[in-house]
C-alpha beads as a LAMMPS data file, in Angstrom:
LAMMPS data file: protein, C-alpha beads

75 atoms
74 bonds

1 atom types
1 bond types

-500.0 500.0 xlo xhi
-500.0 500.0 ylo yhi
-500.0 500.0 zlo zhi

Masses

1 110.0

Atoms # bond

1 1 1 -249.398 -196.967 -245.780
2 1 1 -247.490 -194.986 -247.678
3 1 1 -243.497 -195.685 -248.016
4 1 1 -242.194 -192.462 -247.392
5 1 1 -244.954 -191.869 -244.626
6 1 1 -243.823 -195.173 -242.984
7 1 1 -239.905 -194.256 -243.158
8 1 1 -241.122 -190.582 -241.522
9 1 1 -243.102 -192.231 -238.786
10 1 1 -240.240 -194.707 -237.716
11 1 1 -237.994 -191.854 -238.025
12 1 1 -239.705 -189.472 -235.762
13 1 1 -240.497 -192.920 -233.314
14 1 1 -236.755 -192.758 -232.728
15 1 1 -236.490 -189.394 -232.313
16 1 1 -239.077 -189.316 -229.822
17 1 1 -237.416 -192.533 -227.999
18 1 1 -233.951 -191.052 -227.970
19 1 1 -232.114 -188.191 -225.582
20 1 1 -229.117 -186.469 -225.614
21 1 1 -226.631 -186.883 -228.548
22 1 1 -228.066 -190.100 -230.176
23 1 1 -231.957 -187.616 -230.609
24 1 1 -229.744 -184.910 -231.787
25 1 1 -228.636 -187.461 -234.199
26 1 1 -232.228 -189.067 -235.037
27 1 1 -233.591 -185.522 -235.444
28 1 1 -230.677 -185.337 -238.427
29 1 1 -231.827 -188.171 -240.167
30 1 1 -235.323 -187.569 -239.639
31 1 1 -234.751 -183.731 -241.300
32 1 1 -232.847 -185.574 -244.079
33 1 1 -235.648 -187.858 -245.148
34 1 1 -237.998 -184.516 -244.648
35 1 1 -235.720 -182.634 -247.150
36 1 1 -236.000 -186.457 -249.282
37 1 1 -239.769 -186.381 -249.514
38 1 1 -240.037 -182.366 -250.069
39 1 1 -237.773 -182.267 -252.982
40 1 1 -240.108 -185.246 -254.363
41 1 1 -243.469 -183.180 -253.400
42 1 1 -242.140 -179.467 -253.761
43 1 1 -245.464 -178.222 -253.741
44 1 1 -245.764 -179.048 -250.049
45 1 1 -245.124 -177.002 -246.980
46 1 1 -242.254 -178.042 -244.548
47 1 1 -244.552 -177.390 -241.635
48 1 1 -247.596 -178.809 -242.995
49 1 1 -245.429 -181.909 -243.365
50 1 1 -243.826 -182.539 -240.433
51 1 1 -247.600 -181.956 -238.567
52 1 1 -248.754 -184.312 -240.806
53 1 1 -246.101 -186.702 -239.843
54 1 1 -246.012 -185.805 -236.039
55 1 1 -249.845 -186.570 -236.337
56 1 1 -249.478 -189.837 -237.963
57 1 1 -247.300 -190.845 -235.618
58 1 1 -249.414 -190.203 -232.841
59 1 1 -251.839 -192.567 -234.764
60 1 1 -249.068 -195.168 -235.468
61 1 1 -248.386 -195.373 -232.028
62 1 1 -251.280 -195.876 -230.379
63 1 1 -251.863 -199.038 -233.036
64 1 1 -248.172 -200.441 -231.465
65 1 1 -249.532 -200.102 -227.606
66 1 1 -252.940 -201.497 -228.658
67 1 1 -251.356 -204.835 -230.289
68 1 1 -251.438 -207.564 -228.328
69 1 1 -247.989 -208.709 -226.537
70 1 1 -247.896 -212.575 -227.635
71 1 1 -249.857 -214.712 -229.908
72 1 1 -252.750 -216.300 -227.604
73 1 1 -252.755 -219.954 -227.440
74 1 1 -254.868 -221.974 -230.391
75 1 1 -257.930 -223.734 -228.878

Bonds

1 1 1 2
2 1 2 3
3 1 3 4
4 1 4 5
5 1 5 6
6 1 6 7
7 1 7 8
8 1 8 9
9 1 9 10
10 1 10 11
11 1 11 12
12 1 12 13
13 1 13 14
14 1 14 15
15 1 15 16
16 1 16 17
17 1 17 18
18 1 18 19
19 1 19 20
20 1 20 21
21 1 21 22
22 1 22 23
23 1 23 24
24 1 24 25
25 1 25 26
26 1 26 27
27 1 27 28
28 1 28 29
29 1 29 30
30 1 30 31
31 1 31 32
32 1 32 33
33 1 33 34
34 1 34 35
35 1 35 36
36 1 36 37
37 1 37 38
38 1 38 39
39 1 39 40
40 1 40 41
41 1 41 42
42 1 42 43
43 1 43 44
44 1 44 45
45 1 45 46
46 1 46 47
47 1 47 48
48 1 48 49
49 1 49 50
50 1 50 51
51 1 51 52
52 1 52 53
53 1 53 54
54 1 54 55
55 1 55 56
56 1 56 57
57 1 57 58
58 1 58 59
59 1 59 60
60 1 60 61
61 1 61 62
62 1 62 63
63 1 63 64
64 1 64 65
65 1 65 66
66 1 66 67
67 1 67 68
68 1 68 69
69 1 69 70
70 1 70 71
71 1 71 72
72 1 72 73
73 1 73 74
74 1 74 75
């Protein structure tokens, strides 16, 4: 995956996980690295972006509920 994809995704995970003051603060940071990765890919739309990311999160965390809890035994 890519690095700044990865650091958007984990971003908008706490977002998503957070209420009050500490997502107001998450949603900061998250903007930040948005504003990070669209001055490196100007040619980009901020919208088309953050879908993209909101998407790939989606995808992201359905992988994390779909992992299994503990390592099963060896046989």
């Amino acid at each position: 995956m890519n690095k700044d994809l990865e650091a958007l995704i984990l971003s908008y995970e706490k977002v998503s996980a957070l209420r009050d003051r500490e997502a107001e603060r998450a949603l900061q940071e998250f903007e930040a690295l948005l504003d990070g990765v669209l001055a490196r890919v100007p040619n980009v739309p901020r919208e088309t972006l953050r879908k993209s990311v909101i998407k790939a999160h989606r995808k992201w965390a359905l992988k994390q509920e779909n992992k299994p809890l503990a390592i099963p035994p060896q046989a």
